[in-house]
N, C-alpha and C positions, 0 to 999 in steps of 0.2 A: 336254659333254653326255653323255659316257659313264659317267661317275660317275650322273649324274641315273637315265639310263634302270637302271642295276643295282639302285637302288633298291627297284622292285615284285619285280623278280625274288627277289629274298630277302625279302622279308616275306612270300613264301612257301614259301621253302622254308629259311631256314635257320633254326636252335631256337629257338621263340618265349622262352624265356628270356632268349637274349642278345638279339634282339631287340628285349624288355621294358627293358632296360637299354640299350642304346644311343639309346631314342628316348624313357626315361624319366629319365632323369638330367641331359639339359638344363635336360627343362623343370621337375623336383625345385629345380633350383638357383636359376632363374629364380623360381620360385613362392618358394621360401623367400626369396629375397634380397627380398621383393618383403613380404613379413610382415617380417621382421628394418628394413627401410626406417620400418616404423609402430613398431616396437616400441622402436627408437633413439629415436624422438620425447618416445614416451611414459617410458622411464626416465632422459631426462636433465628432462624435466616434472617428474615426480614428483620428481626431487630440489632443485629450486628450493625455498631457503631460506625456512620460515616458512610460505609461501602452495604450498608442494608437493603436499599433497592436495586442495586447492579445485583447483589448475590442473589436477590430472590428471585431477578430474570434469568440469572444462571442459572439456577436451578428448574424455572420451566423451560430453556433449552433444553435442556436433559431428558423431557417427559416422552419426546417420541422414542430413543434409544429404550429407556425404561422400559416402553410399551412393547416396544419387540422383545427384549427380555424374557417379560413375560409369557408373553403370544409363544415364545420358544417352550418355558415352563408348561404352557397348557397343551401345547401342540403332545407331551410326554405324561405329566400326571393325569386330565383328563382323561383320556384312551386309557391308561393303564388301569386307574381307579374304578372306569366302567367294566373291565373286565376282569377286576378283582373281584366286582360287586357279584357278576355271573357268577364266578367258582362259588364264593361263600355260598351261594344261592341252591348248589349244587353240591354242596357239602366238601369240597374237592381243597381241603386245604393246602397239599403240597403242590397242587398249579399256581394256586393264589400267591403262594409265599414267592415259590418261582418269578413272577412276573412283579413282587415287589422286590426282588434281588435283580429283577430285570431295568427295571425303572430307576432305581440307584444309579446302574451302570449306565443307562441312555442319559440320566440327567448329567450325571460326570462329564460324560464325551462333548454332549452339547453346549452345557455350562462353561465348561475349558474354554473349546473352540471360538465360540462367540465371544468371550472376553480376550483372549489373544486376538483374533482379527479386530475389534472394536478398537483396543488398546493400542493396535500398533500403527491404529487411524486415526484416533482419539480428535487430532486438532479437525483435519478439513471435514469431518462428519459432524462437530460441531457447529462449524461456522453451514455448514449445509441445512441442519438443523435451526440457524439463526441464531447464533452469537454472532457478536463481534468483538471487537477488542479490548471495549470495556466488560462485558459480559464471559467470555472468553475463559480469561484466569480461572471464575468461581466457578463454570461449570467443568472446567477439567478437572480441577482439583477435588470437585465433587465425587464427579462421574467415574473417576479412573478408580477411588478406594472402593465407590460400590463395583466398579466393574475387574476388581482384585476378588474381593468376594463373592462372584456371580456362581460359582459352585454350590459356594454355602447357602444363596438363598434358593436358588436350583433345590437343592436337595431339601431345604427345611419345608419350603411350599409343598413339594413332591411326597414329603412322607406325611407331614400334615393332611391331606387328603389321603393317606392309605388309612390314617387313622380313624377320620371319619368315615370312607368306606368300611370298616371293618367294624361300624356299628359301637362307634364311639365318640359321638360329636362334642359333650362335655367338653371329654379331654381336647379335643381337638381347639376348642373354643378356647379353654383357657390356656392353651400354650401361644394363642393370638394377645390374648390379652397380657401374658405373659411379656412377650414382646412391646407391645404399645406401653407399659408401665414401665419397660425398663429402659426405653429406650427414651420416653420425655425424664429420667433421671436423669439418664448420663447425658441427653443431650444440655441441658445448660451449662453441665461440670466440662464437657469435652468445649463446646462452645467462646465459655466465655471463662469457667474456669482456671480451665488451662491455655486458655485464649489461640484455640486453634480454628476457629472462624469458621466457615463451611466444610473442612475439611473434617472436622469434629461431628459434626451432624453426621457425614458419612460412616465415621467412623462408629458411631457409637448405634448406628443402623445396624451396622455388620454384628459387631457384638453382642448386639439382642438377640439377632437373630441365629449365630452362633450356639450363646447358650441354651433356646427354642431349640435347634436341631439336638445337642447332644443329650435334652432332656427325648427327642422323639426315637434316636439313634439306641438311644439306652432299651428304650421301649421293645424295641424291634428284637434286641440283645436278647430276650427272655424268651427260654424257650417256653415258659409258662403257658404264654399268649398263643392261641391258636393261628393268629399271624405272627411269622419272626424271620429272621433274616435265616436263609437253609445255608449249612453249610456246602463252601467252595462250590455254591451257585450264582458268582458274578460275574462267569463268563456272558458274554453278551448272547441271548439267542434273537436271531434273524426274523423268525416266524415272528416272535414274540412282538418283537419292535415295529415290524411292518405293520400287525395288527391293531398296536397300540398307535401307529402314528397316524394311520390310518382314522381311526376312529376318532384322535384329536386334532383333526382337518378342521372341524367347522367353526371351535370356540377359538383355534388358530386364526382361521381366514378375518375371524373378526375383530380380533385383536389387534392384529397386523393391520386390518384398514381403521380402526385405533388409530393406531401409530402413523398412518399415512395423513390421517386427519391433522395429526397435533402436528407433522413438520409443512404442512401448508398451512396452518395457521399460522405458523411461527414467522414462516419466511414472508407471509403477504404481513402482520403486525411490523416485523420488522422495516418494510418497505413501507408502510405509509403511516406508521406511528412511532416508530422508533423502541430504544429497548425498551421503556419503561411500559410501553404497553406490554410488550412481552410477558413482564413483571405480572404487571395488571390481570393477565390471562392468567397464567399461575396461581396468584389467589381465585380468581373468580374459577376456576379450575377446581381448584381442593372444596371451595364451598358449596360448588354445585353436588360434585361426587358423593358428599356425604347424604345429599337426600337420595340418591340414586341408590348406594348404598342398602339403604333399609328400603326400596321397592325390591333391590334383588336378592335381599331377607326375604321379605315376603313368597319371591317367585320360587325361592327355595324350599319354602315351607307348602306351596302349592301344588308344586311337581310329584310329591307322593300321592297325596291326595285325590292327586286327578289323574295320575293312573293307574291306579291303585282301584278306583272307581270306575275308571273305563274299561280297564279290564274285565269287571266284575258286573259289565254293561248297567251302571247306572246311573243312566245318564241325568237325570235329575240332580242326583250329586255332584256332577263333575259340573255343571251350567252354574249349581249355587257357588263352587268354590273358589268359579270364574268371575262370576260376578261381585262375592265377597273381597277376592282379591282385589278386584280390579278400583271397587269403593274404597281399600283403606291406602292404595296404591297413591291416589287419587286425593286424598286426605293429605297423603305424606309433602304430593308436589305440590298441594296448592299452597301448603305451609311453607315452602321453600320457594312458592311465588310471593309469596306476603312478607319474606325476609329480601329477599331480591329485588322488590318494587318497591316497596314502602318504608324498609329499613336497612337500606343496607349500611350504611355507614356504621353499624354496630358490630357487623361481625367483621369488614372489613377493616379496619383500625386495628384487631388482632393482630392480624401480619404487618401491618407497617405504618410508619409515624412521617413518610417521606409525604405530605402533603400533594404533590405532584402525582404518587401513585396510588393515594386514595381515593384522589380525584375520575383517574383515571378507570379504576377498578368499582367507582359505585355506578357512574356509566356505562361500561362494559355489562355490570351484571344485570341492572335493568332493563336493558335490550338483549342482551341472551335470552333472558329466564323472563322475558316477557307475556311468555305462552307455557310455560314450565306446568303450569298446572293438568296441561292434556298427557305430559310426558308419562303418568306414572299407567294411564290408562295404555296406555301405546306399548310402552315395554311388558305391563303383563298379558295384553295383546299377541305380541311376539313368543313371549314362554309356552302362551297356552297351545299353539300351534306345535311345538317344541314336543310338548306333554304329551299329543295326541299323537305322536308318532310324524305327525308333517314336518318331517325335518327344511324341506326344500323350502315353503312358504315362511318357516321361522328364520332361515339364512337369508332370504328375500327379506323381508320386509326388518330385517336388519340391515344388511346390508346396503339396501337402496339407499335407507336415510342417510349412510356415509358417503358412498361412492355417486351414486346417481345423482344426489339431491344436492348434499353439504360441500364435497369438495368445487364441484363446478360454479356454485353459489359464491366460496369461499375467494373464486379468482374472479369470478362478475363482477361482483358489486360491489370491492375497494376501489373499481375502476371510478365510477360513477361518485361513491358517499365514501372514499377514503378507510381510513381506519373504522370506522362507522358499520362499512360492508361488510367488514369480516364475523361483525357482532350481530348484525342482523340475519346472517346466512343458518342461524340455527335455530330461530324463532319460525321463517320459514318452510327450512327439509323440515322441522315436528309437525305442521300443517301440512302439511302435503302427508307425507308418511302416516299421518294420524288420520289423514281421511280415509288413505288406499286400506288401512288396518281395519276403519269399520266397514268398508265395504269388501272386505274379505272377511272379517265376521259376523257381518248379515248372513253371504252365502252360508256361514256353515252353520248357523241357528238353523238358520232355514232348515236346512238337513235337519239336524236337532231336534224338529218340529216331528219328523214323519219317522222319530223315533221313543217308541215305548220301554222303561225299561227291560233288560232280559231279550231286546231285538240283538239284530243280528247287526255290527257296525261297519258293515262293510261299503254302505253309501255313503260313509263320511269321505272312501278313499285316503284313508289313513295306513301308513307303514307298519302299527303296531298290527301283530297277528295275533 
């Protein structure tokens, strides 16, 4: 416990620098491994003999389903993990275990549920989501064996954040990476191997992620661990679940308008470029995520930091670890504008050797990630907000960019430039979104300004008390 309690002690006093790096490089690795896990999918997809660009537009079919998947996993592990964090906090271990024997049971229920109604929709929610009938075959065949195993990955994301709630990110990290190693083995054995073509990739998804859970499952098993699973406490409690769903509303709400993003892309590419665009998005898709990725390492690493320091009212602290942030943020996406403008053709070739969809996908990326460079200041913009207790401003200026800005964008201007429109609809909502962000963080320097540290922060208008 002596290690635990040093902890606060230095997040405030020793150089938010290293600081920034010690509690941003975990989760950097974690979040890439976690993009490199999709991106293995997709470039051993892509190269499936013949039928390699249909399958790898199958597969971006699939990305909005995914994303509500997911949005369902965080709508459950978030909320639960924040208020596991509480108890630990409070010494209170038999609440804490409670509400991870509580989260087992929500992930179960929801996990189920959603794969039975998806599955027993499976074809017209595709073709909604834009396939068609060349595309069609490879995303069912996909989509159905991950959505066979949507318990399993329900529950392994689920307990993997109880893990790192519970003050153990290591482990948490390398049962990610555990995953992503195991899963680019078996994917070429499952692949081409045993020549089971897209459906192999699913598969050999589920069973990474399988044996991930039963090494987290085991974990839980020990009563050694001050978290463990209590016994015949999986009855569902009510209180529990309303609290926990409750509280994973916002990283839900956004996830969900995710997923509402990706099936208006699909269906307006669909319409005025045909599958292969589709395709085309799917890589430009995985390569963008992965710089995204290590910005939301970063904003991982900054979230203690900065309120860890605002609590402890110093706010010279929390302005440098904004700023630190926001410069290496900033680094990351300009380097993922400089791969995007000026080379793409290097990492796109990865996924695929169909000449027609590399074509497609080095244009697409360059008018996406045209402005890419402002993106990384913009989302840690948004966290920092997040950080300070402004939850309402950080779900804004989230949100906006998707709903207000991107999808209305997204039906505009294929009108006008075609398949063209749909690409240029995200260089756009980032300038717009990326001005409204500085000029809601003028206002609140400003504030900043007419505070010393040790003042009182209640003119920020901040929720954190």
């Amino acid at each position: 416990m002596a290690n635990a309690s040093a902890v606060p002690t230095e997040l405030g006093t020793k150089k938010v620098g290293a600081l920034l790096k010690d509690y941003a490089v975990p989760a950097i690795i974690a979040m890439t491994a976690s993009s490199l896990y999709n991106m293995v999918d997709s470039i051993y997809i892509g190269h499936i003999k013949e039928v390699g660009s249909y399958a790898i537009s199958g597969l971006a079919v699939t990305f909005p389903l995914m994303n509500l998947s997911t949005a369902l996993g965080t709508l459950v592990g978030v909320g639960a993990s924040t208020i596991v964090s509480v108890y630990l906090g409070q010494k209170n271990y038999e609440a804490a275990n409670k509400v991870l024997a509580n989260e087992v049971t929500l992930n179960v229920i929801i996990g189920t549920l959603f794969a039975i109604l998806a599955l027993s929709f499976i074809n017209p929610i595709l073709y909604f989501f834009g396939a068609s009938e060349n595309t069609l075959p490879f995303a069912r065949d996909y989509m159905s064996i991950i959505l066979y195993g949507n318990v399993i990955t329900h529950l392994y994301f689920g307990l993997n954040n109880m893990i790192r709630a519970s003050g153990k990110p290591k482990f948490a990290m390398g049962l990610t990476l555990f995953t992503v190693i195991f899963n680019s083995i078996l994917d070429p054995i499952m692949i081409f191997g045993l020549n089971l073509g897209i459906k192999g990739a699913a598969i050999a998804t589920v069973i990474s992620q399988f044996l991930a859970l039963c090494v987290a499952w085991r974990h839980f098993l020990d009563k050694k661990n001050f978290m463990h699973f209590p016994k015949g406490v999986f009855n569902l409690d009510i209180r529990l679940a309303k609290s926990s769903l409750t509280i994973g509303m916002g990283p839900f709400l956004m996830n969900a308008a995710s997923c509402l993003v990706a099936l208006f892309i699909n269906q307006q590419l669909k319409k005025y470029g045909g599958d292969l665009s589709i395709g085309a998005y799917g890589i430009v898709n995985r390569i963008t995520f992965f710089f995204l990725m290590i910005v939301l390492g970063f904003n991982q690493g900054m979230q203690p930091i900065v309120g860890y320091n605002y609590g402890a009212r110093l706010y010279s602290r929390v302005k440098e670890a904004f700023i630190l942030t926001a410069k290496w943020a900033t680094l990351v996406t300009t380097l993922g504008f400089i791969v995007s403008v000026f080379c793409p053709g290097i990492v796109v070739k990865a996924f695929s050797s169909d000449p027609e969809m590399i074509a497609l996908a080095e244009k697409g990326i360059k008018m996406m990630n045209i402005v890419f460079l402002i993106v990384g200041f913009q989302m840690v913009t948004t966290n920092f907000f997040q950080c300070l207790g402004m939850v309402n401003k950080s779900i804004f200026l989230s949100l906006s960019r998707q709903l207000l800005f991107l999808i209305p964008l997204i039906y505009v201007l294929p009108i006008f430039y075609g398949a063209d429109g749909v690409w240029l609809s995200f260089p756009i909502s980032d300038i717009v979104t990326s001005i409204i962000s500085i000029i809601m963080l003028i206002g609140l320097f400003g504030k900043f300004k007419k505070l010393n540290d040790g003042d009182d922060p209640s003119i920020l208008g901040s929720n954190i008390k």
